[in-house]
MIDOSE-1310 file (N, C-alpha, C; in nm, 2 decimals, decimal comma, always signed):
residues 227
xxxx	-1,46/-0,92/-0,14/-1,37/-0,91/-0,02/-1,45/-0,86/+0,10; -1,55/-0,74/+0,08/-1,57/-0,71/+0,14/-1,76/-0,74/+0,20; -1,77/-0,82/+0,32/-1,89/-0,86/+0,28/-2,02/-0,73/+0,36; -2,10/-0,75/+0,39/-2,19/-0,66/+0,39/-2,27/-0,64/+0,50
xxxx	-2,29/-0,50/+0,57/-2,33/-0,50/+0,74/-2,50/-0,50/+0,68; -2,58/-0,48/+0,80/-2,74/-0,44/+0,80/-2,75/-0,29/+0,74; -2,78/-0,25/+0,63/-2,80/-0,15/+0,57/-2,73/-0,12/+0,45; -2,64/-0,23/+0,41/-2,54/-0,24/+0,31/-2,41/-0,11/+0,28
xxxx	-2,39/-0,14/+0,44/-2,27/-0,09/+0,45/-2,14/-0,14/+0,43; -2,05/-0,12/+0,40/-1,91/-0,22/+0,40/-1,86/-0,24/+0,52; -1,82/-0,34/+0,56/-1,68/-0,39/+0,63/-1,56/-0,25/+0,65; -1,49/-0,21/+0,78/-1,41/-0,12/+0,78/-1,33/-0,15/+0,87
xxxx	-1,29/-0,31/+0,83/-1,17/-0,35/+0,89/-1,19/-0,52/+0,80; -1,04/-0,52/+0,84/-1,05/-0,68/+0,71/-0,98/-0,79/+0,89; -1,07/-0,90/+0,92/-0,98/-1,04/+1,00/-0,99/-1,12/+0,92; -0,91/-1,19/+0,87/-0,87/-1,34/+0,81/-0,80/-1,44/+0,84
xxxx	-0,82/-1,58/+0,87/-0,74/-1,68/+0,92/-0,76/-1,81/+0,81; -0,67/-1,87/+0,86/-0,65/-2,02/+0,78/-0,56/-2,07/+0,81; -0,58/-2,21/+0,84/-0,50/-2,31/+0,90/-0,37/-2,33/+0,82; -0,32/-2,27/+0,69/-0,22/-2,33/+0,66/-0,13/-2,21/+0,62
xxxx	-0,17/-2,07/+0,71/-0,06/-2,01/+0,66/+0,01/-2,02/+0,76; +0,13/-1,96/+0,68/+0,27/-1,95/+0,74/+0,29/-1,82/+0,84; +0,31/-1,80/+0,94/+0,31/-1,71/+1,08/+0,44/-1,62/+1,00; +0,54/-1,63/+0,91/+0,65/-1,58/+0,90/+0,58/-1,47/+0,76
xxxx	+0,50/-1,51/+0,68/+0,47/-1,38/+0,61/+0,30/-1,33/+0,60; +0,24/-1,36/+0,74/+0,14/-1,33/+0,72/+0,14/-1,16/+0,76; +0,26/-1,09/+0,81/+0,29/-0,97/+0,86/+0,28/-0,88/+0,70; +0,36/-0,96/+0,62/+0,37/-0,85/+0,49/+0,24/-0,88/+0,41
xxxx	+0,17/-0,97/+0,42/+0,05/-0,99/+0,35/-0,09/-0,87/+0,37; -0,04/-0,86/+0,51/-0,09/-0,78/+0,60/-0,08/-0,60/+0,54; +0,02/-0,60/+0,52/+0,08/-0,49/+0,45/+0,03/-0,43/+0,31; +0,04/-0,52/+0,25/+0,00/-0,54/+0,09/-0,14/-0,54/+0,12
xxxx	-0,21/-0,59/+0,16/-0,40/-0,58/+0,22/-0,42/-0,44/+0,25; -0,36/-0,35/+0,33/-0,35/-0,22/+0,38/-0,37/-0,12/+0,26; -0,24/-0,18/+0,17/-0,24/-0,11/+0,06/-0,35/-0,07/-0,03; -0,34/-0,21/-0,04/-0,49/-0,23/-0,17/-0,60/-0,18/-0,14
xxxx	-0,67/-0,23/-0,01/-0,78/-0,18/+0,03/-0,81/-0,06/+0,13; -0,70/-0,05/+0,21/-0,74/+0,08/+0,28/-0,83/+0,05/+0,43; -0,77/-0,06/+0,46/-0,85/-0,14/+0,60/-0,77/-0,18/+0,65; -0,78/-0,14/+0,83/-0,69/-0,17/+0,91/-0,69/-0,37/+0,94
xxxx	-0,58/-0,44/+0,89/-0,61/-0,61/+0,85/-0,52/-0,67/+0,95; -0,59/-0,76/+0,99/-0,53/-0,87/+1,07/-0,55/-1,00/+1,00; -0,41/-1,06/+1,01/-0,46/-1,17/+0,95/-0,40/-1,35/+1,07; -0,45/-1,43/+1,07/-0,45/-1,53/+1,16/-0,41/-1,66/+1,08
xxxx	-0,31/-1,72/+1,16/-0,27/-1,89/+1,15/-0,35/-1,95/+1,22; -0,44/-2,02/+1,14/-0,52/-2,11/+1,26/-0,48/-2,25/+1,30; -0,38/-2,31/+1,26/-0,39/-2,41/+1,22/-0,34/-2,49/+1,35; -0,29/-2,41/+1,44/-0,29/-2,49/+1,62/-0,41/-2,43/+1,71
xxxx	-0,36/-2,47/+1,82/-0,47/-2,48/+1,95/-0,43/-2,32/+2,03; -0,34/-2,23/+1,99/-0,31/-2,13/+1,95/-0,26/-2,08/+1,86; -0,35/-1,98/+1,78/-0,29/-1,96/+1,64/-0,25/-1,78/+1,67; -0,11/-1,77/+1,57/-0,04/-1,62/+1,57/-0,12/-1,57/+1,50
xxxx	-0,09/-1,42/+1,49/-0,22/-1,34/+1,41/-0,06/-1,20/+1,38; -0,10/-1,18/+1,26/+0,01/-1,03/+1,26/-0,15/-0,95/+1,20; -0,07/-0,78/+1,22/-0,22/-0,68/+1,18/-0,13/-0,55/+1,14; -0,16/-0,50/+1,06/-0,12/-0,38/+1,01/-0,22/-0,27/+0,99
xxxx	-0,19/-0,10/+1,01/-0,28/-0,04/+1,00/-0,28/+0,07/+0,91; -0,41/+0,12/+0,91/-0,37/+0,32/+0,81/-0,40/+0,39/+0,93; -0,36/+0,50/+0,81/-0,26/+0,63/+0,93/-0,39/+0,67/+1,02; -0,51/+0,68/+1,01/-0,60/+0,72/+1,07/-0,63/+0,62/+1,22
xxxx	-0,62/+0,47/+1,22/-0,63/+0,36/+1,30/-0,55/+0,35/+1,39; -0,56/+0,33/+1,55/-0,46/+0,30/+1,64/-0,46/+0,16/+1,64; -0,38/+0,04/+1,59/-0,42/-0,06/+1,55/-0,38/-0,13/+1,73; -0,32/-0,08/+1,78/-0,26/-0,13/+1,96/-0,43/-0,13/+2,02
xxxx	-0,48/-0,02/+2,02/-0,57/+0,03/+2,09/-0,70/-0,04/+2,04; -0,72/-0,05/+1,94/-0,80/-0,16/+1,88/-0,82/-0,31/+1,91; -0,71/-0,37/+1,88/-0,65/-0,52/+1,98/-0,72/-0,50/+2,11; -0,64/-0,42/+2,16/-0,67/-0,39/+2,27/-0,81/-0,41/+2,35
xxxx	-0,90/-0,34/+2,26/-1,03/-0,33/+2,32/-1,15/-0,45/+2,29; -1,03/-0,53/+2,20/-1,08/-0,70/+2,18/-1,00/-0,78/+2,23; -0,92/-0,75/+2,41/-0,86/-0,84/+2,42/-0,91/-0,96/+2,48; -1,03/-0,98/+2,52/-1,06/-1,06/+2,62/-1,10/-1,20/+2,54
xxxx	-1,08/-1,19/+2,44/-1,08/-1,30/+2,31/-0,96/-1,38/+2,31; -0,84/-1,28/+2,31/-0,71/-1,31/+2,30/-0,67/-1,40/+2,42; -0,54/-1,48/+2,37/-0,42/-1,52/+2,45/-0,30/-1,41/+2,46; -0,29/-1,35/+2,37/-0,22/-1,23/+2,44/-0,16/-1,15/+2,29
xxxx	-0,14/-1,01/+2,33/-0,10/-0,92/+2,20/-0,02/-0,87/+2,22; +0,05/-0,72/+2,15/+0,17/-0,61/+2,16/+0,16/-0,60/+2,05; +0,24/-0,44/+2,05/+0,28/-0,37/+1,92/+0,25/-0,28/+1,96; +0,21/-0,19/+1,81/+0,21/-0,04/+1,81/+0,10/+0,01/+1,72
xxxx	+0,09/+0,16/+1,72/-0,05/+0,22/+1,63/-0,02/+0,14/+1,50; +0,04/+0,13/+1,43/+0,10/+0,10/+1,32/+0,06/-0,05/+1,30; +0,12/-0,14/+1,38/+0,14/-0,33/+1,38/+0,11/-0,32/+1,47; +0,15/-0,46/+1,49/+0,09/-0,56/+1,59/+0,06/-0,70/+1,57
xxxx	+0,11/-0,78/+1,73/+0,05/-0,91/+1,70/+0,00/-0,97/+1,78; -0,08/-1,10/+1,77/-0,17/-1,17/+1,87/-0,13/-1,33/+1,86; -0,19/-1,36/+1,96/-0,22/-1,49/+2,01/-0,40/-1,51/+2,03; -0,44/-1,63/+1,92/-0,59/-1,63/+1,95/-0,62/-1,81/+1,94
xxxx	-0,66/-1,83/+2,00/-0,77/-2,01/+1,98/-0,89/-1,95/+1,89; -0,86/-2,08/+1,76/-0,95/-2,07/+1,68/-1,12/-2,03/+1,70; -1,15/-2,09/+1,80/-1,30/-2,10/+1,84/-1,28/-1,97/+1,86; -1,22/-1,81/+1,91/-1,25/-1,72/+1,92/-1,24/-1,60/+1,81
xxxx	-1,17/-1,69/+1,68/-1,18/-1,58/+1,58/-1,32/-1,49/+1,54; -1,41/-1,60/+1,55/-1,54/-1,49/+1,47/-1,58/-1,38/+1,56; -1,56/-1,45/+1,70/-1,60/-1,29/+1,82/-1,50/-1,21/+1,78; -1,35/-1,22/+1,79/-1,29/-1,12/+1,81/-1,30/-1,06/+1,66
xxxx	-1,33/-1,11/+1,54/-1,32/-1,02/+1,45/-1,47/-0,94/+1,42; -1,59/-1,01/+1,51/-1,65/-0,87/+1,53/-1,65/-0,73/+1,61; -1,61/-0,81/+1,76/-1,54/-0,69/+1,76/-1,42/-0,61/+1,73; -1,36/-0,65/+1,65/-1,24/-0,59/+1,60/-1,32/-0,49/+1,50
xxxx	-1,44/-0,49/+1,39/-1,50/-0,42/+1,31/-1,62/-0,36/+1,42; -1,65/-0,41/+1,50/-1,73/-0,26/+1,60/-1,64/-0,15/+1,64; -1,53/-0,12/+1,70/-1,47/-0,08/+1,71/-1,40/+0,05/+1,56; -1,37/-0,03/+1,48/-1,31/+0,05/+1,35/-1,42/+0,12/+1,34
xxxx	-1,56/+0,04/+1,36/-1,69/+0,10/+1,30/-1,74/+0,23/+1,42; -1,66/+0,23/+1,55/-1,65/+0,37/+1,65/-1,59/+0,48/+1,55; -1,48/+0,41/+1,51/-1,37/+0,53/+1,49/-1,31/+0,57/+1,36; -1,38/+0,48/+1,26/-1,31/+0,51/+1,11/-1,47/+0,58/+1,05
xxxx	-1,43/+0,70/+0,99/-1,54/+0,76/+0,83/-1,54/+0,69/+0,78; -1,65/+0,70/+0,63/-1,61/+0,64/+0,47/-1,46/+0,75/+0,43; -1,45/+0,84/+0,46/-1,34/+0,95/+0,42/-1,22/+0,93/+0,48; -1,22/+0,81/+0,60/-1,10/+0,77/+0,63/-1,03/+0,66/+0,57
xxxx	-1,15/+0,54/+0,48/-1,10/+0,41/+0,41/-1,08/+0,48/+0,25; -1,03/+0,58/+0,22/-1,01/+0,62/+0,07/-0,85/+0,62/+0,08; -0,84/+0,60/-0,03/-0,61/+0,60/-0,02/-0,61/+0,67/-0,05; -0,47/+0,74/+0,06/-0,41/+0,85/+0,02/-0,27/+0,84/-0,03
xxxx	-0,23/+0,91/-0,13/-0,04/+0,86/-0,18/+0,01/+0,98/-0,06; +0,12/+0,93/-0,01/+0,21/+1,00/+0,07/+0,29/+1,07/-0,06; +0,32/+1,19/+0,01/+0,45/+1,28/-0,10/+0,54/+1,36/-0,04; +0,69/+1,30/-0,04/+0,75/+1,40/+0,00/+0,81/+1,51/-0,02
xxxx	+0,84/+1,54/-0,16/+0,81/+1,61/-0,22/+0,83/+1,66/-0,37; +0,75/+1,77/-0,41/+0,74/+1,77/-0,60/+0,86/+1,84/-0,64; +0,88/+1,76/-0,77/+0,96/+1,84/-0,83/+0,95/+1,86/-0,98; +1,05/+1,88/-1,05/+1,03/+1,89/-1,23/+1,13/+1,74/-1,23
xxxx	+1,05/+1,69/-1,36/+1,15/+1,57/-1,39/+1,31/+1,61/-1,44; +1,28/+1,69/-1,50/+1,43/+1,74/-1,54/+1,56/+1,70/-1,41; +1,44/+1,77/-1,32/+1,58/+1,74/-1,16/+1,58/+1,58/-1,14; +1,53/+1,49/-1,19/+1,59/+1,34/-1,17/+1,70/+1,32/-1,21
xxxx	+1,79/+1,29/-1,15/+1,96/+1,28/-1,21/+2,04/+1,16/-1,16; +2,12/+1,11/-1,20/+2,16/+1,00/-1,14/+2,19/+1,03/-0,97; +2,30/+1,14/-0,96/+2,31/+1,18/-0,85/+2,18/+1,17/-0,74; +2,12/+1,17/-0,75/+1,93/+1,22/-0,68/+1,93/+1,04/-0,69
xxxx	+1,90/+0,96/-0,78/+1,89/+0,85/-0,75/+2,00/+0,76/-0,68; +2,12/+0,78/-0,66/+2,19/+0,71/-0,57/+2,17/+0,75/-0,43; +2,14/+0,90/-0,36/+2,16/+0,92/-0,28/+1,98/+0,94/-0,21; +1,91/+0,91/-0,30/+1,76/+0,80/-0,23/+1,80/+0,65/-0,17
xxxx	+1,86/+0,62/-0,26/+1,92/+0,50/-0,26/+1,98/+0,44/-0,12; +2,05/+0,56/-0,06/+2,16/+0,53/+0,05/+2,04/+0,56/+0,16; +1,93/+0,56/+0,13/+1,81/+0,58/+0,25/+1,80/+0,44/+0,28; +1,80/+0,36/+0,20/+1,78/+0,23/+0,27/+1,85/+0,17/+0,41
xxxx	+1,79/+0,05/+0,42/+1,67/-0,02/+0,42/+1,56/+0,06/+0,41; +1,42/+0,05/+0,34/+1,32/+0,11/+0,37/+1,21/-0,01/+0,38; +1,10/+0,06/+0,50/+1,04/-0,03/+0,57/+0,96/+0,04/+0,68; +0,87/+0,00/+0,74/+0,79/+0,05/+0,89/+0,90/+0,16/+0,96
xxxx	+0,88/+0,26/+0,93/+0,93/+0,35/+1,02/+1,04/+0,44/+0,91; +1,08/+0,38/+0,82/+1,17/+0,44/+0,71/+1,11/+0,39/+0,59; +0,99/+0,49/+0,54/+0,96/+0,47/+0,41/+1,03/+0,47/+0,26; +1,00/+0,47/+0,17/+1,07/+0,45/+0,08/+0,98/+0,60/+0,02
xxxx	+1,15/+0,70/-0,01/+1,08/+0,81/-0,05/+1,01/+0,81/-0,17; +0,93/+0,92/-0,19/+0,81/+0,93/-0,31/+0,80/+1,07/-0,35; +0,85/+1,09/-0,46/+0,86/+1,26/-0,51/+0,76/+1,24/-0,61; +0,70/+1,37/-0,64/+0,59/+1,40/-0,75/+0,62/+1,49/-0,84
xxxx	+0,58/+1,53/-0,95/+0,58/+1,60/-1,10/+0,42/+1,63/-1,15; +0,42/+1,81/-1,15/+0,26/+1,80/-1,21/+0,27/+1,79/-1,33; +0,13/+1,74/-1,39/+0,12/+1,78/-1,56/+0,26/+1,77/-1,63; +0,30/+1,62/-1,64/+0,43/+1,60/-1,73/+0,34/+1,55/-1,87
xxxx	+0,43/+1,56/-1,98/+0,40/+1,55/-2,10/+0,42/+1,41/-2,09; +0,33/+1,34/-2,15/+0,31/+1,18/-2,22/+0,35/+1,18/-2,38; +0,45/+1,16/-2,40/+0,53/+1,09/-2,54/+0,44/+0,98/-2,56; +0,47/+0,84/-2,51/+0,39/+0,68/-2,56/+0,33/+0,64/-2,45
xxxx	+0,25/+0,59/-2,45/+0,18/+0,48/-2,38/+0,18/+0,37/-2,41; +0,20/+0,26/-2,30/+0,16/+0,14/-2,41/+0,14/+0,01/-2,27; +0,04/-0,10/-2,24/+0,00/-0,21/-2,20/+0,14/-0,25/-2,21; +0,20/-0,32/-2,10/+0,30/-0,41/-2,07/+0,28/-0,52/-1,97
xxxx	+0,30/-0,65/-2,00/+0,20/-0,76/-1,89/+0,11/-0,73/-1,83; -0,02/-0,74/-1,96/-0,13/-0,74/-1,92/-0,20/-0,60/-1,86; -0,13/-0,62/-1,71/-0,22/-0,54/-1,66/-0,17/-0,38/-1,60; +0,00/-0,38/-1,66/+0,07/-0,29/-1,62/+0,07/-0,16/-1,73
xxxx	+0,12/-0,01/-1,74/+0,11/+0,08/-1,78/+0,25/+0,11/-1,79; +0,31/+0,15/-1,90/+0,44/+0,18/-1,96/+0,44/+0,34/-2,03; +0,51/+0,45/-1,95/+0,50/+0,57/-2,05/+0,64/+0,62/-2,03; +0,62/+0,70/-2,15/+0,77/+0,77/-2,19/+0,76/+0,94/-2,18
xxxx	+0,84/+0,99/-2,11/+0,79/+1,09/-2,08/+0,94/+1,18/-2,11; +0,94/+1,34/-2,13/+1,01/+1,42/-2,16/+1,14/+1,43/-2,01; +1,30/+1,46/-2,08/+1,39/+1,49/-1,97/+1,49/+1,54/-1,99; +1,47/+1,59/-1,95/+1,61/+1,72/-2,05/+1,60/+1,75/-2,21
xxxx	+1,70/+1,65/-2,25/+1,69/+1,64/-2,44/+1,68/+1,49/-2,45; +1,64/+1,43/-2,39/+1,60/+1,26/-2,42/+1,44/+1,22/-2,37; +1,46/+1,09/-2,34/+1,31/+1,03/-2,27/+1,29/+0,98/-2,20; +1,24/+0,97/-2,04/+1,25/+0,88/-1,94/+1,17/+0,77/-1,99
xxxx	+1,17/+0,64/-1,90/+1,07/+0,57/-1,88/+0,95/+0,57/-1,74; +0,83/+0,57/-1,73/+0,74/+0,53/-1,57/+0,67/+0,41/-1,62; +0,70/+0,35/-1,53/+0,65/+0,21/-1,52/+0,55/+0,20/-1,43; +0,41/+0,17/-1,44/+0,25/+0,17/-1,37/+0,26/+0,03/-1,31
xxxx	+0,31/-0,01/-1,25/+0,26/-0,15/-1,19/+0,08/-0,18/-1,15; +0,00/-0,27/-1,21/-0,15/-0,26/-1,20/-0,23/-0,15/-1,22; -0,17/+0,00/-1,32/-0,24/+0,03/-1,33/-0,26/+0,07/-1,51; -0,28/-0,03/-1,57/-0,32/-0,05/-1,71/-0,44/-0,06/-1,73
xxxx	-0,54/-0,05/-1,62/-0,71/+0,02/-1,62/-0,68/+0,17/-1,70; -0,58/+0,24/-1,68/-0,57/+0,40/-1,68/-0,48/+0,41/-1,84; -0,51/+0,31/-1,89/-0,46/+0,35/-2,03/-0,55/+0,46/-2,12; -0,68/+0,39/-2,12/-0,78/+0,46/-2,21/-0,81/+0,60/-2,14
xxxx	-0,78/+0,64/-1,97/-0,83/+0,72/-1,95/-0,76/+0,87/-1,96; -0,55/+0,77/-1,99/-0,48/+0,91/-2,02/-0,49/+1,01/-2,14; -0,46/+1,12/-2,16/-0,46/+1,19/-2,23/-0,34/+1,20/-2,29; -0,23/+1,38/-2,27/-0,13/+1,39/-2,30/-0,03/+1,43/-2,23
xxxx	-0,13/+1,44/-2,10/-0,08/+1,49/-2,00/-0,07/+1,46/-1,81; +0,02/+1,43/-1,76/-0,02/+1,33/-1,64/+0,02/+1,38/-1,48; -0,03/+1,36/-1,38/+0,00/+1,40/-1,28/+0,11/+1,30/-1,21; +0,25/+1,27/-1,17/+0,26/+1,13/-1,12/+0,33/+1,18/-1,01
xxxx	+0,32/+1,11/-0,92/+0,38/+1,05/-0,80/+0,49/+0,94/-0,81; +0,61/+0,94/-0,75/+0,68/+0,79/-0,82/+0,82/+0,79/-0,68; +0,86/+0,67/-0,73/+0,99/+0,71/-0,68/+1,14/+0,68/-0,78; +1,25/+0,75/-0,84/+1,31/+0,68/-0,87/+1,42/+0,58/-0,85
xxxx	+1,43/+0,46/-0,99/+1,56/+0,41/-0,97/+1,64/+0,35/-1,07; +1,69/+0,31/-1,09/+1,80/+0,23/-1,19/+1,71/+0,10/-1,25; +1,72/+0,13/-1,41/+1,69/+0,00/-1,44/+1,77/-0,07/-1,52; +1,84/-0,19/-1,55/+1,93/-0,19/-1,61/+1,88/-0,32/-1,73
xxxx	+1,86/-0,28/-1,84/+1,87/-0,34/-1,96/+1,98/-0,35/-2,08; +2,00/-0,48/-2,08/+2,14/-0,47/-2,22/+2,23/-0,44/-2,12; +2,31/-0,46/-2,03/+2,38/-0,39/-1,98/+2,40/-0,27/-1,96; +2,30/-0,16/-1,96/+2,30/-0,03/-1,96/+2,22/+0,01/-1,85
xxxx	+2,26/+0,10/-1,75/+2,18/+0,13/-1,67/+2,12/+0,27/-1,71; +1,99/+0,29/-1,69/+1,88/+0,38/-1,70/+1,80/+0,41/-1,61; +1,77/+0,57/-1,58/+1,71/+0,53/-1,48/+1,54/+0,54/-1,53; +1,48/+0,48/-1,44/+1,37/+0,49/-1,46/+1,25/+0,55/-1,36
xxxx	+1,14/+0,59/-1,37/+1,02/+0,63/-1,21/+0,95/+0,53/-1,19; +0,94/+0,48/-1,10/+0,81/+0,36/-1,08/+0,70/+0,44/-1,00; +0,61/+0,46/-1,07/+0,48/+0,54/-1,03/+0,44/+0,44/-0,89; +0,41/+0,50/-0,79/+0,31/+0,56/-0,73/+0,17/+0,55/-0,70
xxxx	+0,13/+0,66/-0,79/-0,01/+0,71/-0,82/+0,00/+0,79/-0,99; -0,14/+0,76/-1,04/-0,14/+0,87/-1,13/-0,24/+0,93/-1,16; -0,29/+1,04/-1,19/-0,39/+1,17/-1,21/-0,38/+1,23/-1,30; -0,51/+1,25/-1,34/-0,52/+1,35/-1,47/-0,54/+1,50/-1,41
xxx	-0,41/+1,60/-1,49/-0,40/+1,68/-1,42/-0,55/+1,77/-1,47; -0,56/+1,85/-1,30/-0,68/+1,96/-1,32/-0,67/+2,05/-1,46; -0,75/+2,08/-1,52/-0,73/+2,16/-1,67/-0,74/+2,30/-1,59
């Protein structure tokens, strides 16, 4: 993904275009890119004689002010520290996405491209209650500006583990006098690394199997807690 400066430095910003995406979800692609890699991403429709561009950023990046200081490439931009979007002619993608990485390369560390999980705040799993999960619930929509909250639990006890499609992580963890479920979405790398004991970050919600609603945590992040 990430290709490689003079001294074999990485890349500390992602531009990408191609003629045949779609202008309508290149904004959440954008999002999902942020996530995974931790680079402020623009990504571009090339496929007219002006192509849209959406860009999303981390919390460290002014992503306005960035555009900004590559506008002379552009047909025209707006937005905010956060998003943003452009207007570019193909022939000027490769300038503006070097300058778009000179700039990151002013103002981002290696200690600013590491993910950080947001927490709003810890609790004991025991306090997960249905009550607590409907009234997260009523936070919605969540989205740019209304995140989707995220509570954490140190050092919870691990009952099972177990690989679920492929590449996901499934554990059963202690709650009152029964057993929750957390569900790891991609992170089934961290099977062999768990022990018996786990740090998680998550958020809860309802899952409903058999006709039975349960609730369940969809992790987050996970950590082996400090001994």
């Amino acid at each position: 993904m990430f290709a490689e400066m003079p001294g074999h430095e990485r890349l500390r910003s992602i531009v990408l275009a191609h003629p045949q995406w779609h202008p309508g979800v290149v904004g959440i692609v954008a999002s999902r890119m942020v996530e995974a890699f931790c680079r402020p991403t623009v990504l571009i429709c090339a496929g007219g004689e002006v192509g849209p561009g959406s860009g999303r950023s981390i919390h460290d990046f002014n992503l306005h002010e960035a555009i900004g200081a590559c506008s002379a490439h552009l047909e025209g931009f707006g937005g905010h520290a956060q998003a943003a979007g452009l207007q570019i002619r193909p022939g000027n993608i490769v300038a503006f996405a070097k300058d778009f990485e000179t700039f990151a390369r002013s103002k981002l560390r290696p200690e600013n491209l590491v993910p950080r999980q947001r927490v709003d705040a810890w609790c004991e799993v025991d306090e997960i209650t249905e009550r607590l999960v409907r009234e997260l619930a009523r936070l919605a929509p969540f989205g740019a500006g209304n995140p989707e909250p995220v509570l954490a639990a140190r050092d919870v006890e691990i009952l099972n583990k177990q690989i679920v499609g492929k590449t996901h992580l499934k554990l059963r963890i202690p709650c009152r006098r029964t057993a929750m479920a957390v569900i790891a979405y991609g992170f089934g790398d961290m099977y062999g690394q768990l022990g018996s004991r786990v740090d998680i970050a998550f958020t809860p919600e309802f899952n409903y199997y058999g006709g039975v609603e349960h609730i369940q945590l969809r992790a987050k992040d996970l950590s082996i807690p400090d001994l």
